[in-house]
N, C-alpha and C positions, 0 to 999 in steps of 0.2 A: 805591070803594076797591079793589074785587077787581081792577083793571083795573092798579092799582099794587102789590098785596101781593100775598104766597103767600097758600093757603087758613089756613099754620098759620105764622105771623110773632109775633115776641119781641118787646115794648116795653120800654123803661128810661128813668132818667135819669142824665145825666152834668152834673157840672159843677167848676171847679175849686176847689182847695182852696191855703191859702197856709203858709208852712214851718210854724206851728205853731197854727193855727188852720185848721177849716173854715169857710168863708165861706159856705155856703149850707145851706138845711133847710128838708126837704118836710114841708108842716103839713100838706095833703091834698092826693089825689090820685085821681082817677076816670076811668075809661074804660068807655064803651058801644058796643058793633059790634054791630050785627046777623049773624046766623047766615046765610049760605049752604048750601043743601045741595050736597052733591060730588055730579061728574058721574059718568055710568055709568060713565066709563074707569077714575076711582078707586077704585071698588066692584071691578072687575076686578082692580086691583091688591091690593086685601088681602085678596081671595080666594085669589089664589097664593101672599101671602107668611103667608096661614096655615095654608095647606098645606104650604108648604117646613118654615115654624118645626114643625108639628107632626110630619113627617117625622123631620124632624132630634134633635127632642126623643124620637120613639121608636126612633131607631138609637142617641142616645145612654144611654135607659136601656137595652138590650139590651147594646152594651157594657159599660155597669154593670155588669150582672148579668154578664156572662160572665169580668169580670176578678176579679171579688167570687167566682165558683165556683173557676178559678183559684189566687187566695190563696187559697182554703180548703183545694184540694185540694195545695198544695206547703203547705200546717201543717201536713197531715192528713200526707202523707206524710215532712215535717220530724220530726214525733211521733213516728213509725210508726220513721222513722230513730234517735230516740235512746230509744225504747223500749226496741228492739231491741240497741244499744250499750250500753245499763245494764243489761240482762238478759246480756247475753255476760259480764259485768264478774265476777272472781274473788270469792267471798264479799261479791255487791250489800249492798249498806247498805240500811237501811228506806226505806222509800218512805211519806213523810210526805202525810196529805189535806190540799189547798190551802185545806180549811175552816178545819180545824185550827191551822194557820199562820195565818188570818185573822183568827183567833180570839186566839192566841196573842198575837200583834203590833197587838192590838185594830184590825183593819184597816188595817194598817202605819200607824199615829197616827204622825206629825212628831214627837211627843215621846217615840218609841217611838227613832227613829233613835239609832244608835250612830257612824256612820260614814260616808261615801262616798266614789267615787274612779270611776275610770274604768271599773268592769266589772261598778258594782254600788254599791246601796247595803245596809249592814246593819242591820240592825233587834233590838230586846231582843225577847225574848217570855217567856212561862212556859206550859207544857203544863198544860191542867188535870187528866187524868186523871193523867199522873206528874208533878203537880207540879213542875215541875224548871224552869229556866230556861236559854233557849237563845240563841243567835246565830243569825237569820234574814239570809241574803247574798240580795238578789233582784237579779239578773242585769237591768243596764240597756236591753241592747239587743239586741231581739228580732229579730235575726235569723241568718244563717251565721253569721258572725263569734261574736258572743255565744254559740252554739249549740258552736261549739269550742270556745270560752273554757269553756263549763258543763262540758260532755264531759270537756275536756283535766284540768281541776280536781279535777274528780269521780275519774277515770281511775287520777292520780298521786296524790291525800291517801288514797285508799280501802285504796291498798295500803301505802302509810307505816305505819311501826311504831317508835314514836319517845318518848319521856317528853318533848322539847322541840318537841314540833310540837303543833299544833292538832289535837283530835279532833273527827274527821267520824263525824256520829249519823246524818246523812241525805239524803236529797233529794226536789223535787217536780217536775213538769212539768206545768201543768194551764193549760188556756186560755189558750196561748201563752207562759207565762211560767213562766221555769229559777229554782228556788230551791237552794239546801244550805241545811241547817243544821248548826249545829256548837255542840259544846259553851260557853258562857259564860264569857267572863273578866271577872269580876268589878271586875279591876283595871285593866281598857281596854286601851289601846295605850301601848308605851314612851315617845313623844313626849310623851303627853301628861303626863306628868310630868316631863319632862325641861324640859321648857318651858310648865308652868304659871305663871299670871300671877296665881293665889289666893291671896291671901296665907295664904290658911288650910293650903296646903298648904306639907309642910316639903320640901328637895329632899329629892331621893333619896338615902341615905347610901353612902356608899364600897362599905361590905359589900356591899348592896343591888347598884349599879349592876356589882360584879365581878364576882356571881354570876350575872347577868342575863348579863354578853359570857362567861362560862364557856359557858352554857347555849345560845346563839347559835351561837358556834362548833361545840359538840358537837352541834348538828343540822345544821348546814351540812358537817361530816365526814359524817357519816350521809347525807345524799344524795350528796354525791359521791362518798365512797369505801367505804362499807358495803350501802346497799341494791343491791338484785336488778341496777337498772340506775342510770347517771350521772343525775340529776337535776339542771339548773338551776334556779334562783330565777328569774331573770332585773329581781326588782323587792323585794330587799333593801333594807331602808331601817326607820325607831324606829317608824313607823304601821302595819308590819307584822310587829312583835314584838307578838303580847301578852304579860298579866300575868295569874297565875293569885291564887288567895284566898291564896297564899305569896307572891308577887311572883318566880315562877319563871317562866322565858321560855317561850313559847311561840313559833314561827315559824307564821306564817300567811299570807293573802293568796296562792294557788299560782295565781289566774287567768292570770298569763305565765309559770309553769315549764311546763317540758318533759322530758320522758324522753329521751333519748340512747340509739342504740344504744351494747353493750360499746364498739364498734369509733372510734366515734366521739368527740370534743372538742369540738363545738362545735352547736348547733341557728341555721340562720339562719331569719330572719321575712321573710316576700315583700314584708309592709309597711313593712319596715326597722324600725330604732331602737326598741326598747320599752323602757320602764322611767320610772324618774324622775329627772329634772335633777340633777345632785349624785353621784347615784350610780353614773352609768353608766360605765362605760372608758371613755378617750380612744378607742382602736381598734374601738372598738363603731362609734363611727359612719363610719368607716370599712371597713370588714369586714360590717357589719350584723348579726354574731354574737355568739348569747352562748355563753358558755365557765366554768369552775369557774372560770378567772383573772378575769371580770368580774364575777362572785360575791363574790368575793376581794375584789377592789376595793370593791365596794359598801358588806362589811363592814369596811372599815378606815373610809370614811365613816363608818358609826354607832360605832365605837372613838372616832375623835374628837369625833364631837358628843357621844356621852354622856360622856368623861370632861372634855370642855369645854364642857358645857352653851349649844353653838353651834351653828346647823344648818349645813350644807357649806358654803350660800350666802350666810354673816355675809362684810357688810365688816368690816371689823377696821382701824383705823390708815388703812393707804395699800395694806392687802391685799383685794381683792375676792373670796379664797373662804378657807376656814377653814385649807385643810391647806398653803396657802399662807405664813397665818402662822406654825404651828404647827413648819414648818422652815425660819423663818425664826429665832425661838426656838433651836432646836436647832443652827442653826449656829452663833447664839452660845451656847451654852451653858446657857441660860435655857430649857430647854426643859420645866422644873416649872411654870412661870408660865403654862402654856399652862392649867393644869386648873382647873376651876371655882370662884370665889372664893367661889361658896353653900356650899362645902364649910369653906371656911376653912384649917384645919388638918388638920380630921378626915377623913386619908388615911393611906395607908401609901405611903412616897414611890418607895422601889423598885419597889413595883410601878402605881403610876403611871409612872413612867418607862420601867418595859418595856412597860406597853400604848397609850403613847405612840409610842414605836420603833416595834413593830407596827404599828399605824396609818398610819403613814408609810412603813412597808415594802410594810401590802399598798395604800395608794396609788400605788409605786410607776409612773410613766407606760408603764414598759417592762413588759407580761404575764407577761414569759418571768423578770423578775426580782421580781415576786412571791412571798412563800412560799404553801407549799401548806396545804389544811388541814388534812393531816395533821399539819403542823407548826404550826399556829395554836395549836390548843387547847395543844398539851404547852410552847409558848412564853410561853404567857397565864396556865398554871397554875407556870411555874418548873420544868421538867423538864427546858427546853433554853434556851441563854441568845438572849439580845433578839438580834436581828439586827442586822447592820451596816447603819446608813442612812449616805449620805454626805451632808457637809454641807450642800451645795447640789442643792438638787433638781434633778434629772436633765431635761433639756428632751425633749418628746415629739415621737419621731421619725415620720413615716411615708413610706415603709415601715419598718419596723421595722429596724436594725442588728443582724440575728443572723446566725449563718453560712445564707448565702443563693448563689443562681446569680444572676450578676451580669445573664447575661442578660434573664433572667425579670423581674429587679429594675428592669431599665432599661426594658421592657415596661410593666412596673404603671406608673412613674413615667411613661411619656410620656400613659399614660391618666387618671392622676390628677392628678398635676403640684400636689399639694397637701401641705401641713404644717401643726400645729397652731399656735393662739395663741401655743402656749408653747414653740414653735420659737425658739431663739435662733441664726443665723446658719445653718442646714445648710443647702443647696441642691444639685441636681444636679450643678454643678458640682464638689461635693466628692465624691458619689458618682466620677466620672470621675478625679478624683485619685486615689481608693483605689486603683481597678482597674488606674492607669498604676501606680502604686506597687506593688503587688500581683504584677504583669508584670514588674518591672525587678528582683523581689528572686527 
């Protein structure tokens, strides 16, 4: 048989089978060959080829190691980098042992978790020497990116000074991995009451939910228009308010704010668009910036969900986002029917109706028609009256219709050549009409 086979040849069997039965089955089967020994030529051959494989095999661990020294030494100098940036830091926060956290968070146990999201999951713990209980944030993704995100966080809460923000106790950096901790809310995050599905739990009462968007807004003033420098959220939204053992807000979650120079209005991201679905401006994702106005925006989102216990992105009827219905409501006049029927009765209707207005105001599609927040809080608490919405929601233009150089305008437009969903009828075309009109008056 050598004379018809390889030295190293495969046997089987085939045979056929029919649509829903097999027709055949092997009761036994044997096969006997005798052994040939290979000629010198093929000794020859896996003499080289185990010479090559072993070649190969020891250039490939010496690459190992040399990319394995590499990563160690861009961690060692990653470390060495944010050492050095928390040590520069004005009055550094503690610097917590990564044992101690380990310890704390019973080695981050699943039943420890509090939370998670895109920059991080957080974790309960309690310190045993000060007893105390903390919010453990461990920073998901160990690399640049995450390494800013830790930084930028760390950077901007460290110097916040706020009764409505979250307090930062601390941080770690140990064995490649960026932690904070922050002080405990006892009460979680605002969603989760807003839209609990326990029945054990009662919603949240009128009083409660007013005092909660008082406290929201009066920290959202406070970075925009009171501290050192402009601060955006940029990721405003109910999972990033907490609740303290009062049910008093807390603003948290800072891993997408950013500091602003004085000079400046707006921070862009190289990666475009950050934030979350619902909250974001229409002109965010064109522009790629965020701004105090998309801030703005974000919080008229949580005005309407908490006082409509709906998230942005409820169908409702024949309306596919919430503030869609809510001024649909209010054009006709119905616009109390918008607020949560777990409430019942037990509201105060005026001011439901002004923090409805609001809502809708700073939804607004247009940024520049906005209110500011200096005007939020003194609107929310009755100091200045509710803002004019008009009845039908404003369609979203871009480029935006403010006083503009037409040239410039017609620049952007042949580069972008684009308009929102919620564009009803603008086109280029009517740009070109203004400008003849504009010319001829």
């Amino acid at each position: 048989m050598r004379d018809h086979l390889d030295q190293e040849s495969y046997f089987g069997f085939s045979a056929s089978t029919g649509n829903k039965y097999e027709l055949n089955c092997v009761l036994r089967w044997t096969f006997t060959i005798d052994y040939f020994p290979e000629n010198q030529e093929s000794w020859r051959k896996k003499i080289v080829a185990i010479g090559v494989g072993a070649t190969a095999a020891v250039l490939a661990a010496i690459s190992a190691a040399a990319a394995h020294r590499m990563r160690r030494g861009r961690n060692a100098r990653s470390q060495s980098a944010i050492l050095g940036a928390l040590k520069s830091l004005p009055g550094t926060p503690r610097e917590f042992e990564f044992k101690d956290l380990k310890k704390a968070t019973e080695n981050f146990e699943e039943k420890k978790k509090l939370g998670s999201g895109g920059y991080g999951v957080v974790y309960k713990g309690c310190l045993a020497v000060e007893k105390m209980e903390i919010a453990v944030k461990l920073f998901s993704r160990e690399n640049i990116k995450g390494e800013d995100d830790f930084l930028a966080e760390l950077t901007i809460i460290n110097r916040l000074r706020h009764k409505h923000l979250v307090k930062l106790l601390g941080w770690c950096h140990k064995y490649g991995k960026l932690l904070l901790v922050y002080e405990y809310m006892p009460h979680g995050s605002l969603d989760q009451h807003i839209f609990s599905s326990s029945p054990e739990n009662d919603p949240l009462s009128w009083e409660l939910r007013y005092k909660i968007l008082c406290g929201v807004a009066s920290a959202l003033h406070y970075l925009h228009n009171e501290f050192e420098q402009r601060v955006v959220h940029r990721d405003l939204k109910a999972s990033s308010i907490m609740l303290d053992s009062h049910f008093n807000a807390r603003l948290g979650d800072f891993g997408l704010a950013r500091a602003l120079d004085n000079e400046k209005t707006s921070y862009a991201e190289a990666e475009g668009v950050l934030g979350t679905v619902g909250y974001v401006a229409p002109e965010c994702f064109h522009t790629g910036k965020a701004t105090r106005e998309s801030d703005v925006y974000a919080f008229g989102a949580v005005i309407l969900e908490v006082l409509c216990g709906r998230r942005p992105g409820a169908k409702i009827d024949s309306f596919n986002i919430l503030v869609d219905w809510v001024w649909y409501l209010h054009r006709d006049g119905k616009i109390r029917e918008a607020v949560d029927p777990r409430l019942r009765d037990a509201y105060v209707e005026d001011q439901a109706k002004r923090l409805l207005l609001l809502g809708l105001a700073c939804s607004h599609p247009t940024a520049s028609e906005r209110p500011r927040t200096s005007d939020v809080l003194q609107i929310i608490q009755g100091s200045i009256p509710a803002p004019n919405v008009p009845p039908f929601k404003p369609s979203f233009v871009w480029p935006s219709m403010v006083p503009f150089d037409m040239d410039s305008l017609e620049a952007d437009l042949a580069s972008t050549m684009t308009t929102s969903q919620f564009n009803s009828g603008w086109t280029p075309q009517s740009v070109s009409d203004k400008r003849n009109n504009a010319s001829s008056t």
